[in-house]
C-alpha positions in Angstrom: -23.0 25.4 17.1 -24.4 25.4 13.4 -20.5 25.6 12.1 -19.8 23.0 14.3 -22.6 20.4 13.3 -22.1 21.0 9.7 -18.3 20.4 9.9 -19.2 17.2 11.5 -21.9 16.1 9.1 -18.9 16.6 6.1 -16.6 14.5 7.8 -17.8 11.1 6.3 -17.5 12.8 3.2 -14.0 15.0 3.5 -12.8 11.0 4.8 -13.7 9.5 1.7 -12.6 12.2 -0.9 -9.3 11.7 1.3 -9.4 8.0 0.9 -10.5 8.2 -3.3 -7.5 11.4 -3.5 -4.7 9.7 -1.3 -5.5 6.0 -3.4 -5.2 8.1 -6.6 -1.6 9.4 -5.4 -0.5 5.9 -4.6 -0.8 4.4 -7.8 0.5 7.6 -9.5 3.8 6.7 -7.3 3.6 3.1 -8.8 3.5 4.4 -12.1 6.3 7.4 -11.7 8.4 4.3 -9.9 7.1 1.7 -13.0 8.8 4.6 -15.3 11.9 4.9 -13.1 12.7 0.8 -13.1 12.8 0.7 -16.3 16.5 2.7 -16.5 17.3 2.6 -12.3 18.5 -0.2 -10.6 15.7 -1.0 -7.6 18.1 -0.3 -4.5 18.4 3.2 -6.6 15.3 4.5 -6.5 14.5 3.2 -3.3 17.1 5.8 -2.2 16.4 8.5 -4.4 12.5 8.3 -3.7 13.0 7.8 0.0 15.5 11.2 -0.5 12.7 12.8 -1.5 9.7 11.5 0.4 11.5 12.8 3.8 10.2 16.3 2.5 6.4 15.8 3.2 7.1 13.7 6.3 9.0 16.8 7.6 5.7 18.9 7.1 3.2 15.9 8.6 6.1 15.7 11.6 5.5 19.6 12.0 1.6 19.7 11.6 1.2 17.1 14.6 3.4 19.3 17.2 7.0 18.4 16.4 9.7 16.1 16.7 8.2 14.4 19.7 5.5 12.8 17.9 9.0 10.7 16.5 9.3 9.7 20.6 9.5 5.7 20.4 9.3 2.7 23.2 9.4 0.1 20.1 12.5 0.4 18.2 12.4 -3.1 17.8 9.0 -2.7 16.4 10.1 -0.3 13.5 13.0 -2.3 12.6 10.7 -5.2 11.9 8.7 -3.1 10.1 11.2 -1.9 8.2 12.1 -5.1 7.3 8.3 -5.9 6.0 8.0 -2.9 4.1 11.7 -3.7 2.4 11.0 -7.0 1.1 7.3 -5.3 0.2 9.2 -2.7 -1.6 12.0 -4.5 -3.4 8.9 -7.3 -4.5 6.7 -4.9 -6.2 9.3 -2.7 -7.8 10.6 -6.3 -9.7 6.8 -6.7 -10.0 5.9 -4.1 -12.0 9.1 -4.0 -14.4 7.3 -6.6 -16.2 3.5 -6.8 -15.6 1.0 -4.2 -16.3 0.4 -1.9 -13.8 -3.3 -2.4 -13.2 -2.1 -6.7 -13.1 0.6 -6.0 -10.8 -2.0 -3.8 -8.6 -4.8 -6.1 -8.5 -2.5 -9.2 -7.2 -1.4 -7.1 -4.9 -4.5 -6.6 -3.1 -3.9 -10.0 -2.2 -2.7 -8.5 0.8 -6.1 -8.7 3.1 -6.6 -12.0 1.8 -3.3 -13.1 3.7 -4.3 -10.8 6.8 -7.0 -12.3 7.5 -5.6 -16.3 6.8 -2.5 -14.9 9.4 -4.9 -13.2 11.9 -5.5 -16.4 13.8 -1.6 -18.2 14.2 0.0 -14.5 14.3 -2.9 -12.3 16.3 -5.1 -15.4 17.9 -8.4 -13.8 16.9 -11.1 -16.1 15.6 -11.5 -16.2 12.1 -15.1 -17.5 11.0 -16.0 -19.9 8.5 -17.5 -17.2 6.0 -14.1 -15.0 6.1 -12.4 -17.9 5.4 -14.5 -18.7 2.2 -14.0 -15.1 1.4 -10.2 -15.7 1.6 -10.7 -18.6 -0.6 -12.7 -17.1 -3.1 -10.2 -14.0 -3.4 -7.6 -16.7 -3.7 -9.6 -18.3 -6.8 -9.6 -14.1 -8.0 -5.5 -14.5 -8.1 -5.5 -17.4 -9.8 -7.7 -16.5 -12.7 -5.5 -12.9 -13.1 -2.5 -15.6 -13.2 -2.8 -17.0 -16.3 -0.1 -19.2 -18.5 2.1 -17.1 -20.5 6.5 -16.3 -20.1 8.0 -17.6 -17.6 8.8 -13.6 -17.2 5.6 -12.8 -16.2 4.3 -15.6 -14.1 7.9 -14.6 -12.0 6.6 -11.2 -12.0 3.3 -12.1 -11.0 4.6 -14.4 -8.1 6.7 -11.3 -7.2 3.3 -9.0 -6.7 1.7 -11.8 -4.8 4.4 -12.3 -2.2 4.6 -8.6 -1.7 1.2 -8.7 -1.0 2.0 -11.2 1.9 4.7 -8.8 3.0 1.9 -6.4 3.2 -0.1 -8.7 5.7 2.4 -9.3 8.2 3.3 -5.3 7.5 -0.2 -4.6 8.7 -0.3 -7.2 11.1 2.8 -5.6 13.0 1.7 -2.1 12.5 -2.1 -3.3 14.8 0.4 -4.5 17.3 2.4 -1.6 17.4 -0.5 1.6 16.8 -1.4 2.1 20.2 2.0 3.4 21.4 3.0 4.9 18.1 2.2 7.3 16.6 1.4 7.2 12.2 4.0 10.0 11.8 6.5 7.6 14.3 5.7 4.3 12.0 5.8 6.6 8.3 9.3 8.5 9.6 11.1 5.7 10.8 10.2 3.1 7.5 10.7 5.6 5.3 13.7 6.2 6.4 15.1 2.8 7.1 14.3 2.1 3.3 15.9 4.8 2.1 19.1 3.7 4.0 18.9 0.7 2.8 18.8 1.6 -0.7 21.7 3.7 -0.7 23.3 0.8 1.2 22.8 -1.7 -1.7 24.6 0.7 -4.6 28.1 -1.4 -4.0 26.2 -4.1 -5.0 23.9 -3.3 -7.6 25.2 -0.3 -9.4 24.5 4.1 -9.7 23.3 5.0 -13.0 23.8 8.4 -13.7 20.8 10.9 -13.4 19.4 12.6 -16.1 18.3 16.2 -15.2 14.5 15.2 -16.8 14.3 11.9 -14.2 15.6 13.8 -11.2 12.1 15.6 -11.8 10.7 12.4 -11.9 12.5 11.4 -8.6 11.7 14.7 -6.7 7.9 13.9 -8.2 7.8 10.6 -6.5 8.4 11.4 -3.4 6.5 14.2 -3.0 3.3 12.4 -4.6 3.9 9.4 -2.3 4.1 12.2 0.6 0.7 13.4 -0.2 -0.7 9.9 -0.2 0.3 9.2 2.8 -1.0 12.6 4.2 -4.5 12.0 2.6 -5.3 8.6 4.0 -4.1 9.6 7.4 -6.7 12.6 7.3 -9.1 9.9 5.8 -9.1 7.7 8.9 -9.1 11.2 11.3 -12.5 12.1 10.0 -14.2 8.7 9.0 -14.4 5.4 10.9 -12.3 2.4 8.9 -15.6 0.8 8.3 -16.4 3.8 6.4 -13.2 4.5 4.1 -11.6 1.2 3.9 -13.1 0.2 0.8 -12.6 3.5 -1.4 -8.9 1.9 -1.0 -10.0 -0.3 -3.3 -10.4 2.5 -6.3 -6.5 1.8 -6.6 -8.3 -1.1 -9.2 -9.4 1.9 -11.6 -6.7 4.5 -10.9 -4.2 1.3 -12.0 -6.0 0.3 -15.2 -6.2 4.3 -16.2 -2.3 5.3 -15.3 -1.4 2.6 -17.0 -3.1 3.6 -20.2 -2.0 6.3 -20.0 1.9 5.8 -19.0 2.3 2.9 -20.9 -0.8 2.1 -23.5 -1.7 -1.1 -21.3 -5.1 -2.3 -21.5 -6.0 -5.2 -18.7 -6.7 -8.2 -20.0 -10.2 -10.1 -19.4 -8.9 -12.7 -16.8 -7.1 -9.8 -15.1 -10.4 -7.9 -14.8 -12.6 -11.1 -13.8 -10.2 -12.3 -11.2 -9.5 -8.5 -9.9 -13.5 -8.2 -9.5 -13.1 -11.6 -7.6 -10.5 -10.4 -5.2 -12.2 -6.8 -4.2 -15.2 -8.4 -3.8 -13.4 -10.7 -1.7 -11.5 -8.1 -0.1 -14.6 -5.8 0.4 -16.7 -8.8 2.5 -13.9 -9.5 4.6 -14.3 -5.9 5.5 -18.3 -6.2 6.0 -17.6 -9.4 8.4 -14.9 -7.3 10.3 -17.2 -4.7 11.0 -20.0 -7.0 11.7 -17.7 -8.7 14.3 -16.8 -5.5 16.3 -20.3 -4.5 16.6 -21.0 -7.7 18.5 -21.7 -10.1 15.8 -21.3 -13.6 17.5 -21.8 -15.6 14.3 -18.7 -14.9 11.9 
């Protein structure tokens, strides 16, 4: 009984470190993939990363009892889905050719922001007026990271935002379709279906040839994306969304300190200002959420 009610009273915790450690492996796959772009037509390493990533979803499909976890009634479901994730995909990947990583990150949070403004026309739940102040506000946050400069990087950055609305209706569809399917079912299936997709576009856009140093890099990438996905699914098995949600948002920091590292970039003041603006934003949406679900009439 002691074993058991000290593993339980490190679950909050083992949920968070999951949440900090699985955020850290995302953006260490948008800087691998920031590295890759630069020599690799998109639709290429689409397909080469999603080669790779079907290693760890072989394991996650093993850990949760087999290929009957991949047992679907929504096949219409994942193709939407698919869809979402490969506009997302193709979005950010332009995104991030041409704005700093911890820029291209913080706009992309902008995905809540557009969850939240969909949640009533899309889900037909009630949005109050201080959510959608908060939605407002984080909007004001984009706007200050967007400021003038080439006509390259506002392009870019209009790139990041809209994949942060493919994001939103991503997560929208994904609430519609959790109860029925399982995370391994929705990972598997998108995963795939971009991968697919990617080897489908090289008649269009072109195969470089592989250098024996950047197949590293490929095999890297999908196995680091792998483990992300791994450690935020064990986050949200041993803590409550309320709970780990907003460690998501250390992405902010891992972004500014990959992309130092990677590529010497610095974030400039307006893109620190207006990325404080949005995860504040982002992080009282949450608060309000919660408060809703416990009962709270007045959103």
């Amino acid at each position: 009984m002691v074993e058991l009610s000290s593993r339980g009273s490190a679950a909050p915790l083992r949920a968070i470190v999951c949440m900090i450690g699985g955020s850290a492996l995302v953006t260490a796959n948008d800087a691998l993939t920031k590295l890759l772009t630069g020599g690799y037509p998109v639709g290429q390493v689409m397909a080469l990363r999603g080669l790779f990533i079907m290693v760890p979803i072989v394991f996650l499909v093993w850990r949760a009892g087999g290929i009957a976890v991949l047992r679907t009634r929504n096949p219409k479901g994942h193709l939407l889905r698919v869809c979402c994730v490969l506009a997302g995909t193709i979005l950010f990947l332009n995104a991030i050719r041409y704005l700093p990583l911890a820029e291209a990150v913080a706009i992309s949070f902008s995905g809540p922001l557009f969850t939240t403004a969909l949640a009533t026309p899309l889900l037909g739940e009630r949005v109050g007026w201080r959510r959608w102040m908060a939605v407002l506000a984080g909007f004001a946050g984009v706007a200050i990271i967007f400021q003038p400069g080439s006509a390259v990087m506002q392009w870019a950055s209009l790139l990041a935002l809209a994949g942060g609305l493919t994001g939103a209706l991503r997560d929208i569809l994904t609430r519609h379709m959790h109860a029925g399917e399982t995370s391994e079912a929705l990972l598997a299936y998108t995963s795939f279906g971009v991968m697919i997709c990617g080897f489908a576009s090289v008649p269009i856009f072109g195969w470089n040839e592989v250098t024996v140093r950047d197949w590293g890099l490929f095999a890297l990438n999908g196995l680091v994306i792998g483990g992300a996905h791994f450690l935020l699914i064990e986050a949200f098995r041993y803590g409550e969304a309320a709970l780990v949600a907003p460690f998501k948002y250390s992405t902010v920091l891992w972004a500014t300190l990959y992309g130092f590292l990677f590529f010497g970039d610095l974030p400039e003041r307006s893109t620190l200002i207006g990325a404080g603006v949005v995860v504040a934003s982002g992080l009282y949406i949450l608060h309000r959420e919660r408060r809703r679900r416990e009962g709270d009439a007045d959103d």
